[in-house]
N, C-alpha and C positions, 0 to 999 in steps of 0.2 A: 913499586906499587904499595908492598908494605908499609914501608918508612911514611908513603904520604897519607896512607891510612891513618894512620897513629894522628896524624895532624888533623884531621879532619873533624868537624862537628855535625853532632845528628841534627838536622830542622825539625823534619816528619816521619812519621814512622806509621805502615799500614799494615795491616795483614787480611789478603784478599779471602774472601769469604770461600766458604768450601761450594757453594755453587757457582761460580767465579766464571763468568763464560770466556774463551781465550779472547783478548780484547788488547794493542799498542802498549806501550808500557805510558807514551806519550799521554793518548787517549785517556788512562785510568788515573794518570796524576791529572791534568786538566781541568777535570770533574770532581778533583778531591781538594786543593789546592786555590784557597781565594785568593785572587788578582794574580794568577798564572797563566801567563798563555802557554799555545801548545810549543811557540817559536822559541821560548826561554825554556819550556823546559829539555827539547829537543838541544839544545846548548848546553845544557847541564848534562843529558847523559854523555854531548862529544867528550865534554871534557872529563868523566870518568867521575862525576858527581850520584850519579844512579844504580844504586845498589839492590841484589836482588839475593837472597838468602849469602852474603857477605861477600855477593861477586857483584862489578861493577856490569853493567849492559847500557849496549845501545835503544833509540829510541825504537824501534821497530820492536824491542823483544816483546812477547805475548805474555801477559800474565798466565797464570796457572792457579787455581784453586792452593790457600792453604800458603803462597807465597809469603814473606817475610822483607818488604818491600822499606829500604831508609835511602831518603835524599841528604846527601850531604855538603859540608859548604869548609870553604878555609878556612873562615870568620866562624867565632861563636853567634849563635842567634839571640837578638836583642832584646836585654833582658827588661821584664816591665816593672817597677819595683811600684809598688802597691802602698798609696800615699791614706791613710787613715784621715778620713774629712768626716766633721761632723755635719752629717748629710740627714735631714727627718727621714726616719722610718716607718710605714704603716705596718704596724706590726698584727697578723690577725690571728696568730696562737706563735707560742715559745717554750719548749721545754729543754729538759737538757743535749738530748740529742740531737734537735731542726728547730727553724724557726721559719713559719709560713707568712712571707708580705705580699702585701697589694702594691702593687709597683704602680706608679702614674705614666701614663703617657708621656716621652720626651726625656726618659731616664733610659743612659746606656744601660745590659747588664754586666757585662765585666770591660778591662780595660784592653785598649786594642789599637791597632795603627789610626790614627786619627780624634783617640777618645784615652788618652792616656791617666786623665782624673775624671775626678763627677760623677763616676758610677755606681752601680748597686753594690758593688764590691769593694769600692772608695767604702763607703758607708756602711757598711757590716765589719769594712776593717777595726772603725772606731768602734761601733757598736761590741765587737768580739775583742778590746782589746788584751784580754787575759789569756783567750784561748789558744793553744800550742797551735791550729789549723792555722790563724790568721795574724800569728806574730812574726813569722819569716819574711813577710811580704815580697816574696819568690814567686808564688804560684798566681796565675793572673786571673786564675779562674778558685781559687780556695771554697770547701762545700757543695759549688756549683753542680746540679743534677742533670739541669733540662735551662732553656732561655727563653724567652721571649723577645721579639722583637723594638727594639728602642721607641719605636711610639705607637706600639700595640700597649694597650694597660691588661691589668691583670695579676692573678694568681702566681706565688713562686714557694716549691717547697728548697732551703739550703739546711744543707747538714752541717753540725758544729761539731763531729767528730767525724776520726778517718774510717771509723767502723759502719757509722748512720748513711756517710754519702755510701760506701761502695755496697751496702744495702739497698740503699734506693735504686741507684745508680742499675743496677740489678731488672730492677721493677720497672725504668723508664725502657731499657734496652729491648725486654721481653715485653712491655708496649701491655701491661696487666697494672701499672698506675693509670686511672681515669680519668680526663680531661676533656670540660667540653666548654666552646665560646661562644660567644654574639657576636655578629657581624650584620650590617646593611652593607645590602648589595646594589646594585640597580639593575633593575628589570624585576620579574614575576616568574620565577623560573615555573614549567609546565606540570610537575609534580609535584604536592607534600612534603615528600620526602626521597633522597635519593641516593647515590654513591657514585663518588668519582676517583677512578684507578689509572695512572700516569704514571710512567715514572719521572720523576724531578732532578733537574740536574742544572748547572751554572749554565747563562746564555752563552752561546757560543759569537753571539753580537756582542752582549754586556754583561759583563763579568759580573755587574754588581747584582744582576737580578737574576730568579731560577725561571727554567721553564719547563714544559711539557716534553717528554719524548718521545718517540713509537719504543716500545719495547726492543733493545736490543745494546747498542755498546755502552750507550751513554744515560747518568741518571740513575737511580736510585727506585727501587717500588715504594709506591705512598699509595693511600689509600684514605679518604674522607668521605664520613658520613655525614649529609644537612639532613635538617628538616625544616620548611617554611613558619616561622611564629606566628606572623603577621604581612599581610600583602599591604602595600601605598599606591598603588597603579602603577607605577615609575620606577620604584626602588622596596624590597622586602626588607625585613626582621629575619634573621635565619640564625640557628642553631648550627653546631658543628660537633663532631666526634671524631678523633684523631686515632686510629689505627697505627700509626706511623710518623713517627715526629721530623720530619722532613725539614730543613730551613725553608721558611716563606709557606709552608704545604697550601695552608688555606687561601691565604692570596693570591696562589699560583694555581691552584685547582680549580678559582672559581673564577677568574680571569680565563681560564682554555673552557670553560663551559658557556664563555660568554656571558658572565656576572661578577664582572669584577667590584672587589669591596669600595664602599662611599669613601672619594676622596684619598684614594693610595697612590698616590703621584708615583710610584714606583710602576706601579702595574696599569695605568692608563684609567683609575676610576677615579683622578682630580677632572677628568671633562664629563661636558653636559653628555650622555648617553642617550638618555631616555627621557619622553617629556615635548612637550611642545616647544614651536617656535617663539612662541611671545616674550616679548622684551621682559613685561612681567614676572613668567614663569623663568627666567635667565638669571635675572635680579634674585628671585627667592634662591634661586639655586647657589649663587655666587656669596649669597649669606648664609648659605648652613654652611658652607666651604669652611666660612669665618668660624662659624658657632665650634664648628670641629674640626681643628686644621692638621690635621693627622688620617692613617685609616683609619675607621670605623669598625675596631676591633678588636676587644676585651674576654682575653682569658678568666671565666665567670666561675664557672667550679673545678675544684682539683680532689681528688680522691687515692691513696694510698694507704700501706699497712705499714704501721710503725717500726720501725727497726730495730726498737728493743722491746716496747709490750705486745708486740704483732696485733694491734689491735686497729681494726679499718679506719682512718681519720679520713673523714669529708668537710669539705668547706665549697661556702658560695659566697659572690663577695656580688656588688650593688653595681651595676652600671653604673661609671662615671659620670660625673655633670656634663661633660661635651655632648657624650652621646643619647643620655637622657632629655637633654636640649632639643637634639636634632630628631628625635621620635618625636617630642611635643610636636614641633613644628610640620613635618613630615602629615602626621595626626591631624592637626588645624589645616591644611593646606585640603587634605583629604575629604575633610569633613564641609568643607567651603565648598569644593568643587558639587559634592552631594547637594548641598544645600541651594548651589544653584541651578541647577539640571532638574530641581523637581519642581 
Protein backbone atom coordinates (compact mmCIF):
# COMPACT_ATOMS: atom_id res chain seq x y z
CA UNK A 1 0.00 0.00 0.00
CA UNK A 2 3.04 2.11 0.54
CA UNK A 3 4.82 1.91 -2.54
CA UNK A 4 1.33 2.70 -4.29
CA UNK A 5 0.85 5.60 -2.24
CA UNK A 6 3.95 7.21 -3.40
CA UNK A 7 2.50 6.87 -6.95
CA UNK A 8 -0.58 8.46 -6.23
CA UNK A 9 -1.85 12.18 -7.00
CA UNK A 10 -3.86 14.34 -4.68
CA UNK A 11 -7.26 15.83 -6.81
CA UNK A 12 -9.27 17.25 -3.56
CA UNK A 13 -8.36 17.89 -0.50
CA UNK A 14 -11.14 18.83 2.49
CA UNK A 15 -11.05 19.25 6.01
CA UNK A 16 -14.67 18.59 7.68
CA UNK A 17 -15.51 21.29 9.84
CA UNK A 18 -15.36 21.00 13.58
CA UNK A 19 -19.40 20.85 13.67
CA UNK A 20 -19.20 18.09 11.13
CA UNK A 21 -22.31 15.93 11.90
CA UNK A 22 -21.35 11.96 11.51
CA UNK A 23 -22.53 11.77 7.81
CA UNK A 24 -21.15 8.49 4.65
CA UNK A 25 -17.80 9.27 3.60
CA UNK A 26 -19.81 8.83 -0.05
CA UNK A 27 -22.49 11.22 1.07
CA UNK A 28 -19.92 14.20 2.08
CA UNK A 29 -17.82 13.91 -1.18
CA UNK A 30 -21.08 13.84 -3.52
CA UNK A 31 -22.00 17.33 -2.25
CA UNK A 32 -18.47 18.57 -2.40
CA UNK A 33 -17.31 17.30 -5.72
CA UNK A 34 -18.87 18.77 -9.23
CA UNK A 35 -20.02 16.19 -11.64
CA UNK A 36 -19.46 13.26 -9.03
CA UNK A 37 -21.95 10.79 -8.55
CA UNK A 38 -22.28 8.87 -5.50
CA UNK A 39 -21.71 5.47 -7.87
CA UNK A 40 -17.90 6.76 -8.94
CA UNK A 41 -17.19 7.70 -5.90
CA UNK A 42 -18.22 4.51 -4.09
CA UNK A 43 -15.62 3.06 -6.84
CA UNK A 44 -12.92 5.19 -5.94
CA UNK A 45 -13.05 4.27 -2.14
CA UNK A 46 -13.21 0.07 -3.58
CA UNK A 47 -10.26 0.76 -4.97
CA UNK A 48 -8.30 2.34 -2.10
CA UNK A 49 -8.52 5.91 -3.76
CA UNK A 50 -10.19 7.54 -0.35
CA UNK A 51 -8.19 8.70 2.19
CA UNK A 52 -9.01 9.80 5.57
CA UNK A 53 -6.31 11.35 7.89
CA UNK A 54 -3.52 9.25 5.46
CA UNK A 55 -5.53 5.98 5.85
CA UNK A 56 -7.49 4.78 2.85
CA UNK A 57 -11.52 3.87 3.74
CA UNK A 58 -14.48 2.50 2.45
CA UNK A 59 -17.47 4.28 1.32
CA UNK A 60 -19.55 3.72 4.42
CA UNK A 61 -16.96 5.39 6.71
CA UNK A 62 -18.64 8.30 8.71
CA UNK A 63 -16.96 11.47 8.67
CA UNK A 64 -15.84 13.01 12.02
CA UNK A 65 -15.38 16.57 12.84
CA UNK A 66 -11.84 18.13 12.17
CA UNK A 67 -11.13 14.96 9.53
CA UNK A 68 -8.29 15.41 7.03
CA UNK A 69 -10.06 14.00 3.98
CA UNK A 70 -7.77 13.57 0.09
CA UNK A 71 -9.17 11.78 -2.99
CA UNK A 72 -6.70 10.33 -4.78
CA UNK A 73 -6.01 9.19 -8.48
CA UNK A 74 -2.95 7.22 -10.54
CA UNK A 75 -3.06 9.97 -13.07
CA UNK A 76 -1.89 13.61 -12.20
CA UNK A 77 -4.90 16.01 -12.42
CA UNK A 78 -5.23 18.05 -15.51
CA UNK A 79 -3.46 20.70 -15.51
CA UNK A 80 -5.15 24.02 -16.96
CA UNK A 81 -2.44 26.36 -18.32
CA UNK A 82 -3.78 29.87 -18.30
CA UNK A 83 -3.44 31.35 -21.99
CA UNK A 84 -3.02 35.38 -21.52
CA UNK A 85 -5.86 37.00 -24.21
CA UNK A 86 -6.29 40.33 -24.70
CA UNK A 87 -9.68 40.28 -23.38
CA UNK A 88 -11.54 44.30 -22.59
CA UNK A 89 -11.66 44.94 -19.05
CA UNK A 90 -14.17 47.22 -17.07
CA UNK A 91 -12.09 48.25 -14.74
CA UNK A 92 -13.84 50.32 -11.85
CA UNK A 93 -10.73 51.10 -9.20
CA UNK A 94 -6.90 49.43 -9.42
CA UNK A 95 -4.29 49.87 -7.02
CA UNK A 96 -1.40 48.06 -6.20
CA UNK A 97 -2.70 45.45 -4.23
CA UNK A 98 -6.63 44.50 -6.13
CA UNK A 99 -8.26 45.41 -8.95
CA UNK A 100 -12.21 45.81 -8.78
CA UNK A 101 -14.20 44.83 -12.41
CA UNK A 102 -17.52 44.90 -13.66
CA UNK A 103 -17.79 41.74 -15.27
CA UNK A 104 -20.64 41.52 -18.28
CA UNK A 105 -23.01 39.01 -18.40
CA UNK A 106 -21.68 35.82 -20.59
CA UNK A 107 -18.11 35.99 -19.20
CA UNK A 108 -16.71 32.69 -17.56
CA UNK A 109 -14.67 33.65 -14.39
CA UNK A 110 -11.86 31.36 -14.35
CA UNK A 111 -10.97 28.42 -16.63
CA UNK A 112 -12.54 25.03 -16.22
CA UNK A 113 -13.87 21.70 -17.83
CA UNK A 114 -15.51 23.07 -20.68
CA UNK A 115 -14.37 26.76 -20.77
CA UNK A 116 -10.66 26.43 -20.94
CA UNK A 117 -10.00 30.25 -22.58
CA UNK A 118 -12.19 33.38 -22.79
CA UNK A 119 -12.36 34.05 -19.30
CA UNK A 120 -11.95 36.65 -16.68
CA UNK A 121 -8.76 34.99 -15.74
CA UNK A 122 -7.83 34.71 -19.61
CA UNK A 123 -7.90 38.48 -19.43
CA UNK A 124 -6.25 39.74 -16.21
CA UNK A 125 -3.54 37.25 -17.27
CA UNK A 126 -2.66 39.89 -20.00
CA UNK A 127 -3.87 42.55 -18.06
CA UNK A 128 -1.09 41.35 -15.10
CA UNK A 129 1.48 40.47 -17.31
CA UNK A 130 4.35 41.54 -15.02
CA UNK A 131 2.98 40.28 -11.98
CA UNK A 132 4.75 37.11 -10.22
CA UNK A 133 0.66 35.92 -9.25
CA UNK A 134 -0.15 35.70 -12.96
CA UNK A 135 3.12 34.63 -14.76
CA UNK A 136 3.10 30.93 -13.96
CA UNK A 137 0.06 30.34 -15.65
CA UNK A 138 -0.47 27.16 -13.20
CA UNK A 139 -2.96 28.28 -10.89
CA UNK A 140 -6.54 28.25 -12.83
CA UNK A 141 -7.98 30.44 -10.28
CA UNK A 142 -4.81 33.25 -9.70
CA UNK A 143 -6.13 36.53 -7.05
CA UNK A 144 -9.48 34.85 -7.35
CA UNK A 145 -11.46 35.75 -3.85
CA UNK A 146 -15.36 35.08 -4.46
CA UNK A 147 -17.09 34.28 -8.31
CA UNK A 148 -19.80 35.12 -9.89
CA UNK A 149 -21.71 33.27 -11.96
CA UNK A 150 -21.01 33.18 -15.99
CA UNK A 151 -24.18 35.24 -16.90
CA UNK A 152 -24.80 36.83 -13.74
CA UNK A 153 -23.11 40.53 -14.37
CA UNK A 154 -21.66 42.34 -11.76
CA UNK A 155 -19.02 43.33 -9.08
CA UNK A 156 -15.47 41.39 -8.73
CA UNK A 157 -12.82 42.31 -6.16
CA UNK A 158 -9.11 40.00 -7.51
CA UNK A 159 -6.11 40.51 -5.55
CA UNK A 160 -2.58 41.22 -7.49
CA UNK A 161 -0.57 39.86 -4.70
CA UNK A 162 -0.42 36.63 -2.46
CA UNK A 163 -0.57 38.85 0.65
CA UNK A 164 -4.02 41.00 -0.67
CA UNK A 165 -5.96 37.60 -1.78
CA UNK A 166 -5.32 35.67 1.42
CA UNK A 167 -6.46 39.00 3.28
CA UNK A 168 -9.46 39.20 1.51
CA UNK A 169 -9.83 35.77 1.06
CA UNK A 170 -10.19 36.09 5.12
CA UNK A 171 -13.05 38.60 4.79
CA UNK A 172 -15.20 36.53 2.15
CA UNK A 173 -14.85 33.15 4.40
CA UNK A 174 -16.00 35.13 7.86
CA UNK A 175 -18.77 36.49 5.36
CA UNK A 176 -17.78 40.59 6.99
CA UNK A 177 -17.11 41.62 2.97
CA UNK A 178 -20.59 43.31 1.88
CA UNK A 179 -22.32 42.30 -1.10
CA UNK A 180 -25.62 43.10 -2.25
CA UNK A 181 -27.70 42.48 -5.92
CA UNK A 182 -30.70 43.16 -8.18
CA UNK A 183 -32.59 40.51 -9.29
CA UNK A 184 -36.29 40.30 -11.12
CA UNK A 185 -38.12 37.70 -10.00
CA UNK A 186 -41.65 36.69 -10.89
CA UNK A 187 -44.43 36.87 -8.84
CA UNK A 188 -45.03 39.59 -5.70
CA UNK A 189 -43.64 37.96 -2.96
CA UNK A 190 -46.10 38.68 0.34
CA UNK A 191 -43.66 40.78 2.36
CA UNK A 192 -41.20 43.79 1.96
CA UNK A 193 -38.70 42.22 3.18
CA UNK A 194 -37.57 38.84 4.28
CA UNK A 195 -35.09 35.87 4.83
CA UNK A 196 -34.51 32.69 3.49
CA UNK A 197 -32.57 29.79 5.40
CA UNK A 198 -31.78 26.35 3.46
CA UNK A 199 -29.25 24.53 3.19
CA UNK A 200 -27.81 24.30 -0.39
CA UNK A 201 -26.32 21.43 -1.90
CA UNK A 202 -25.71 19.73 -5.68
CA UNK A 203 -29.13 18.25 -7.05
CA UNK A 204 -29.02 14.85 -6.49
CA UNK A 205 -31.21 14.56 -10.01
CA UNK A 206 -28.78 17.19 -11.78
CA UNK A 207 -25.52 17.65 -10.80
CA UNK A 208 -25.32 20.71 -12.62
CA UNK A 209 -27.81 22.67 -10.40
CA UNK A 210 -28.09 23.35 -6.43
CA UNK A 211 -31.05 22.79 -4.44
CA UNK A 212 -32.87 23.20 -1.16
CA UNK A 213 -32.31 20.68 1.71
CA UNK A 214 -34.19 19.86 5.11
CA UNK A 215 -31.35 20.42 7.42
CA UNK A 216 -29.43 17.32 7.96
CA UNK A 217 -26.68 15.31 5.81
CA UNK A 218 -26.61 16.94 2.75
CA UNK A 219 -25.89 20.93 1.79
CA UNK A 220 -24.33 23.60 3.22
CA UNK A 221 -26.22 26.56 5.67
CA UNK A 222 -26.92 29.65 3.41
CA UNK A 223 -28.87 32.27 4.46
CA UNK A 224 -30.39 35.47 2.14
CA UNK A 225 -31.73 38.49 2.93
CA UNK A 226 -34.48 40.34 0.06
CA UNK A 227 -36.15 43.09 0.19
CA UNK A 228 -39.06 44.14 -2.56
CA UNK A 229 -37.58 47.56 -4.68
CA UNK A 230 -40.43 47.53 -6.89
CA UNK A 231 -43.72 45.35 -7.48
CA UNK A 232 -44.89 44.92 -11.63
CA UNK A 233 -48.01 42.62 -10.77
CA UNK A 234 -46.23 39.56 -12.40
CA UNK A 235 -42.70 39.83 -11.63
CA UNK A 236 -40.66 42.27 -8.78
CA UNK A 237 -37.43 44.44 -8.50
CA UNK A 238 -35.79 42.87 -5.44
CA UNK A 239 -32.61 43.43 -3.51
CA UNK A 240 -30.42 40.77 -1.88
CA UNK A 241 -27.91 40.41 1.09
CA UNK A 242 -25.65 37.47 1.16
CA UNK A 243 -24.87 36.14 4.66
CA UNK A 244 -23.35 33.21 3.04
CA UNK A 245 -21.79 32.69 -0.34
CA UNK A 246 -23.20 29.47 -1.36
CA UNK A 247 -22.86 28.44 -5.39
CA UNK A 248 -26.26 29.61 -7.18
CA UNK A 249 -27.45 30.88 -3.25
CA UNK A 250 -29.91 33.45 -4.69
CA UNK A 251 -31.32 31.57 -7.55
CA UNK A 252 -31.63 28.57 -5.51
CA UNK A 253 -33.21 30.43 -2.48
CA UNK A 254 -35.68 32.21 -4.49
CA UNK A 255 -36.62 29.34 -6.79
CA UNK A 256 -37.70 27.17 -3.24
CA UNK A 257 -39.69 30.18 -2.07
CA UNK A 258 -41.41 30.05 -5.21
CA UNK A 259 -39.70 33.23 -7.07
CA UNK A 260 -37.55 32.28 -9.21
CA UNK A 261 -35.21 34.93 -10.95
CA UNK A 262 -36.54 36.38 -14.73
CA UNK A 263 -35.33 34.04 -17.40
CA UNK A 264 -32.76 31.54 -15.32
CA UNK A 265 -33.20 28.57 -17.64
CA UNK A 266 -31.24 26.93 -14.95
CA UNK A 267 -33.79 27.04 -12.30
CA UNK A 268 -37.20 27.09 -14.19
CA UNK A 269 -37.59 31.17 -14.56
CA UNK A 270 -37.13 31.06 -18.71
CA UNK A 271 -41.17 29.96 -18.50
CA UNK A 272 -44.18 32.17 -18.45
CA UNK A 273 -45.08 31.76 -14.53
CA UNK A 274 -47.07 34.43 -13.88
CA UNK A 275 -49.35 36.68 -15.91
CA UNK A 276 -52.22 36.15 -18.16
CA UNK A 277 -53.26 33.77 -20.85
CA UNK A 278 -53.40 36.25 -23.76
CA UNK A 279 -51.42 35.64 -26.80
CA UNK A 280 -50.49 39.37 -26.29
CA UNK A 281 -49.40 39.17 -22.90
CA UNK A 282 -47.00 35.62 -24.15
CA UNK A 283 -45.57 37.69 -26.97
CA UNK A 284 -44.33 40.62 -24.55
CA UNK A 285 -43.12 38.05 -22.38
CA UNK A 286 -41.08 35.98 -25.13
CA UNK A 287 -39.48 39.51 -25.96
CA UNK A 288 -38.08 40.50 -22.77
CA UNK A 289 -36.77 36.80 -22.92
CA UNK A 290 -34.90 38.46 -26.08
CA UNK A 291 -34.13 41.90 -24.36
CA UNK A 292 -32.23 39.73 -21.69
CA UNK A 293 -31.32 36.25 -22.51
CA UNK A 294 -29.52 35.43 -19.47
CA UNK A 295 -30.85 35.62 -15.52
CA UNK A 296 -31.85 38.70 -14.36
CA UNK A 297 -29.15 39.23 -12.12
CA UNK A 298 -26.37 41.67 -11.21
CA UNK A 299 -23.92 41.88 -8.36
CA UNK A 300 -24.67 45.87 -7.83
CA UNK A 301 -22.34 46.80 -4.70
CA UNK A 302 -19.47 45.24 -3.11
CA UNK A 303 -17.92 46.63 0.08
CA UNK A 304 -14.65 45.51 1.90
CA UNK A 305 -11.45 46.68 3.94
CA UNK A 306 -8.27 46.98 2.12
CA UNK A 307 -5.67 44.75 2.79
CA UNK A 308 -2.90 46.96 3.13
CA UNK A 309 -4.41 50.69 4.11
CA UNK A 310 -7.40 48.70 6.14
CA UNK A 311 -9.47 51.33 4.97
CA UNK A 312 -13.50 50.42 3.96
CA UNK A 313 -13.62 50.47 0.07
CA UNK A 314 -17.30 50.44 -1.27
CA UNK A 315 -18.46 50.49 -4.73
CA UNK A 316 -21.82 50.47 -6.74
CA UNK A 317 -21.82 49.70 -10.33
CA UNK A 318 -25.06 50.65 -12.84
CA UNK A 319 -27.51 47.93 -14.00
CA UNK A 320 -26.62 46.68 -17.16
CA UNK A 321 -28.54 47.63 -20.46
CA UNK A 322 -30.37 44.14 -20.54
CA UNK A 323 -31.74 44.67 -17.45
CA UNK A 324 -32.40 48.30 -17.38
CA UNK A 325 -34.33 47.32 -20.88
CA UNK A 326 -36.41 44.87 -19.16
CA UNK A 327 -37.42 47.35 -16.13
CA UNK A 328 -38.43 49.97 -18.84
CA UNK A 329 -40.56 47.50 -20.50
CA UNK A 330 -41.92 45.70 -17.46
CA UNK A 331 -42.69 49.71 -16.33
CA UNK A 332 -44.60 50.46 -19.71
CA UNK A 333 -46.52 47.27 -19.71
CA UNK A 334 -47.51 48.35 -16.03
CA UNK A 335 -48.28 51.49 -16.62
CA UNK A 336 -50.67 50.59 -19.87
CA UNK A 337 -52.45 47.95 -17.96
CA UNK A 338 -53.26 51.28 -15.23
CA UNK A 339 -54.15 53.32 -17.88
CA UNK A 340 -56.61 51.06 -19.18
CA UNK A 341 -58.58 49.78 -16.09
CA UNK A 342 -59.26 53.52 -15.21
Amino acid sequence: MEENAQEMYEHFQFIADPGQNPIRIDRFLVDRIENASRNKIQEAASAGYIFVNNKPVKSNYKVKPGDDIRVMMSQPPREIEIIPEDIPLDIVHEDDSLIVVNKPAGLVVHPGYGNYTGTLVNALAWHFKDLPMFKDHKDPRPGLVHRIDKNTSGLLVIAKTEEAKTKLAEQFADHSSQRTYQALIWGSPKEDEGTIEGHIGRSLKNRKVMTVFPEGEYGKHAITHYKVLRRFDYVSLIECKLETGRTHQIRTHMKHIGHPIFNDNEYGGDAILKGTTFTKYKQFVRNCFEVCPRQALHAKTLGFVHPETKEMMSFDSDLPADMQELLSRWENYLQNRIEKSN
